[in-house]
N, CA and C atoms as a LAMMPS dump frame, in Angstrom:
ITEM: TIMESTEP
0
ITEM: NUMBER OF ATOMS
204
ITEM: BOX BOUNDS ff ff ff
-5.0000000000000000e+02 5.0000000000000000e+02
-5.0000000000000000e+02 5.0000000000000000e+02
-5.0000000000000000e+02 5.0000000000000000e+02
ITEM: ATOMS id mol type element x y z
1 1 1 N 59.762 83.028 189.957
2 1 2 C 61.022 83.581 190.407
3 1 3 C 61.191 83.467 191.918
4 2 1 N 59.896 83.316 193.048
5 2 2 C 60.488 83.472 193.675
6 2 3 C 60.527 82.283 194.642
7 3 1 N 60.358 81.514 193.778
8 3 2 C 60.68 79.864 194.198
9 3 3 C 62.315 79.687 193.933
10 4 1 N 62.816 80.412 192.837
11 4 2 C 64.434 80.027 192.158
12 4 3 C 65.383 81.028 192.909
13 5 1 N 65.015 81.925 193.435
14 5 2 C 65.511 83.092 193.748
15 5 3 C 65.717 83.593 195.462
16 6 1 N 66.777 83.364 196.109
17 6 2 C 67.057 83.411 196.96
18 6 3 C 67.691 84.965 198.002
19 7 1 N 66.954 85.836 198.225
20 7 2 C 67.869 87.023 198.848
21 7 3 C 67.873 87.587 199.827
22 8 1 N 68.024 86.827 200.669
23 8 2 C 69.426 86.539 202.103
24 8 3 C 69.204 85.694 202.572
25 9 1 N 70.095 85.167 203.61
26 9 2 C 69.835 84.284 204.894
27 9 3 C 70.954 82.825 203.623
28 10 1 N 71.035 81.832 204.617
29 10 2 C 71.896 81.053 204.326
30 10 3 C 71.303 79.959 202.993
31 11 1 N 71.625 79.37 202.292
32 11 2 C 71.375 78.143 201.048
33 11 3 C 71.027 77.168 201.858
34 12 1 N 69.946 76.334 201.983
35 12 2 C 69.802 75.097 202.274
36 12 3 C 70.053 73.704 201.495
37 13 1 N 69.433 74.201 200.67
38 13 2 C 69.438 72.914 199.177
39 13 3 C 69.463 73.742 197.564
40 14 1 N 69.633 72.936 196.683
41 14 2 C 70.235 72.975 195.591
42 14 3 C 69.497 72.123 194.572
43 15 1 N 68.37 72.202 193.749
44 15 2 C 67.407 71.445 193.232
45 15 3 C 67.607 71.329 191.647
46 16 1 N 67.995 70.401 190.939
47 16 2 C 68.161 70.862 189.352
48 16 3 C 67.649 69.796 189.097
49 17 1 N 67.393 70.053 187.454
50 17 2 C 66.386 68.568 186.422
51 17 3 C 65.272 68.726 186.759
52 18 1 N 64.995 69.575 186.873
53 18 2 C 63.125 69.37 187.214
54 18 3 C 62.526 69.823 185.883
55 19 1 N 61.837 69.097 184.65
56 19 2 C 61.574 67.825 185.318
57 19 3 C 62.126 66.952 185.175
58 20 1 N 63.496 65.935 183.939
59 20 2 C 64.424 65.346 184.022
60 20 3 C 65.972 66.018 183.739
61 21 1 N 66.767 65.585 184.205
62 21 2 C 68.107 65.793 184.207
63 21 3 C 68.388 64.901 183.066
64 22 1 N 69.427 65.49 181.886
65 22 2 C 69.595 64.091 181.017
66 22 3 C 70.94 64.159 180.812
67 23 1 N 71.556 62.861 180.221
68 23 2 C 72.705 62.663 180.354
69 23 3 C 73.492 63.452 179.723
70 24 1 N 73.503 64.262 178.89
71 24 2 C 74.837 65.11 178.462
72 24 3 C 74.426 66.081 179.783
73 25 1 N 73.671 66.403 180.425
74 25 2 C 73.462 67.492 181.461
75 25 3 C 74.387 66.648 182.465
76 26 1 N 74.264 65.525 182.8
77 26 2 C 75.018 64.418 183.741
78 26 3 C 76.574 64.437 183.443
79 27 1 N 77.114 64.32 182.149
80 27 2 C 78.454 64.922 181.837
81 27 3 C 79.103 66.202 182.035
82 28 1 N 78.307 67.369 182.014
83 28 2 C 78.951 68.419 182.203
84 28 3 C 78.455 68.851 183.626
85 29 1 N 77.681 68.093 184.757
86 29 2 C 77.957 68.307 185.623
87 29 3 C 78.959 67.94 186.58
88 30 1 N 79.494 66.452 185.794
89 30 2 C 80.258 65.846 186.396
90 30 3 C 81.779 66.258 186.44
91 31 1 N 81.782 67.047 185.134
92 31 2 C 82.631 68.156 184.565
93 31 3 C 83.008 69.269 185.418
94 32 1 N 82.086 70.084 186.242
95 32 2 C 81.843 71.086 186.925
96 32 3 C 82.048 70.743 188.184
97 33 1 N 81.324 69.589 188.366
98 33 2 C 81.564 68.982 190.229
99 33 3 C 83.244 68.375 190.134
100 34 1 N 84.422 68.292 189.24
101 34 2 C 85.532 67.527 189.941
102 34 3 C 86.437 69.033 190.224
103 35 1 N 86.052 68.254 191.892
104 35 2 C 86.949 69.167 192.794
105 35 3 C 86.625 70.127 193.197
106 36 1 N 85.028 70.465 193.193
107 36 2 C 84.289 70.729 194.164
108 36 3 C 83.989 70.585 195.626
109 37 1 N 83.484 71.253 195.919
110 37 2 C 82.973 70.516 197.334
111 37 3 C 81.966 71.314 198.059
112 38 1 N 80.791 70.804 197.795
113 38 2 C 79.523 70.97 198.436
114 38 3 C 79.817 71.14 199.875
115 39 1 N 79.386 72.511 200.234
116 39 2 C 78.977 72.882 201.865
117 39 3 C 78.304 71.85 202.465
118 40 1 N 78.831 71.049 204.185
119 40 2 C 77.85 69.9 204.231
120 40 3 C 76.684 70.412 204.579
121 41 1 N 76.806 71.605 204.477
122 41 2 C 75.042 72.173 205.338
123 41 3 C 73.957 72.201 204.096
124 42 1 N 74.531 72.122 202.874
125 42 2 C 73.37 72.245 201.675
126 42 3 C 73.059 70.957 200.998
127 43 1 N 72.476 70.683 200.818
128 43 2 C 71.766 69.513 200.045
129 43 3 C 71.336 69.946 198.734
130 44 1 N 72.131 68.809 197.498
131 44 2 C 72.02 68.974 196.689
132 44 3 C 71.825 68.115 196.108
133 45 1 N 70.57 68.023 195.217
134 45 2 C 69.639 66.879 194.747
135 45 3 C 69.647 67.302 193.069
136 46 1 N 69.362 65.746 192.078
137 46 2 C 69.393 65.729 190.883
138 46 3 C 68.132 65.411 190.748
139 47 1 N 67.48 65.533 189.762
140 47 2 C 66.171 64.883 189.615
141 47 3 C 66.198 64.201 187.887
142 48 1 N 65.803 62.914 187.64
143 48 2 C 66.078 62.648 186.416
144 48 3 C 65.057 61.056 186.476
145 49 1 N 65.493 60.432 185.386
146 49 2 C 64.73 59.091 185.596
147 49 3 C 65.858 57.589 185.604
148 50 1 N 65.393 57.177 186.042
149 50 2 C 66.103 55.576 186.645
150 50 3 C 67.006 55.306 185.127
151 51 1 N 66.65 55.529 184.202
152 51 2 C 67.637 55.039 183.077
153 51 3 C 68.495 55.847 183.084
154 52 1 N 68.09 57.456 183.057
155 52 2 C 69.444 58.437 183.072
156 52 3 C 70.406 58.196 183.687
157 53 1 N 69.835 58.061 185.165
158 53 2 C 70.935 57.881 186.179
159 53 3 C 71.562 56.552 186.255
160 54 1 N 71.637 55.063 185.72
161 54 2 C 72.027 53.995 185.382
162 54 3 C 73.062 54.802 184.07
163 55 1 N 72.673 55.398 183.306
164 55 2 C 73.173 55.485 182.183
165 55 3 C 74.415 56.346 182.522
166 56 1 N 74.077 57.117 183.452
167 56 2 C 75.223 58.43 184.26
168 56 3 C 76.269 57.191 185.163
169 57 1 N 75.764 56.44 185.909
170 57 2 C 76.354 55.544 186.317
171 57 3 C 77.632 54.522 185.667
172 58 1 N 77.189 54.51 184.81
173 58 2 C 77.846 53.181 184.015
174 58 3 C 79.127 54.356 183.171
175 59 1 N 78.631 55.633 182.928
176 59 2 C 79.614 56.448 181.98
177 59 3 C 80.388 57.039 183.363
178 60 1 N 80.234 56.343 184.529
179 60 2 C 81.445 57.592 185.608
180 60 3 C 81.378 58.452 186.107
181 61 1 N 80.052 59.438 185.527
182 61 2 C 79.541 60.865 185.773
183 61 3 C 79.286 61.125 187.462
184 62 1 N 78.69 59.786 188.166
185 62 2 C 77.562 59.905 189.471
186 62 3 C 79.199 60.514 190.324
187 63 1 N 80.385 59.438 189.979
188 63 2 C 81.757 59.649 191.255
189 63 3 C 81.834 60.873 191.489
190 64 1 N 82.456 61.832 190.632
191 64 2 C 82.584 63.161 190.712
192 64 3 C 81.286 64.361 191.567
193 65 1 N 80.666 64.004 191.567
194 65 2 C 79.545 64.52 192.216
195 65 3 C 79.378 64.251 193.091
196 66 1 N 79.069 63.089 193.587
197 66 2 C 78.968 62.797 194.57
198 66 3 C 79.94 63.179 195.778
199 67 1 N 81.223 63.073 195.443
200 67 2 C 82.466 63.429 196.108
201 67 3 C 82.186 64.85 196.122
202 68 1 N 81.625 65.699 195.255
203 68 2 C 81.119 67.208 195.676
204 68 3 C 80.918 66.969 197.362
């Protein structure tokens, strides 16, 4: 908990998929991220494997997020 669990002081980063992210997780984030917009001060990282993210790629999912 108190690796996940943050209480006070500002967000730096944002860590999910540990240990893979998989592609229906890649759809409904991509779902969640349109029209978002990530604070530029936080960093927010996916963690998954080279096919997921090809596979997230090719279905459209990565745009929306990224534009977070």
């Amino acid at each position: 908990d108190e690796l996940s669990t943050r209480h006070d002081g500002p967000l730096a980063a944002v860590s999910i998929g540990t240990p893979h992210f998989s592609a229906a997780e890649f759809a409904e984030l991509a779902s969640l991220a349109a029209g978002l917009e990530i604070h530029p001060e936080v960093s927010f990282y996916v963690n998954t494997s080279r096919e997921i993210i090809a596979a997230a790629a090719v279905a459209g999912h990565l745009d929306p997020i990224r534009r977070a």
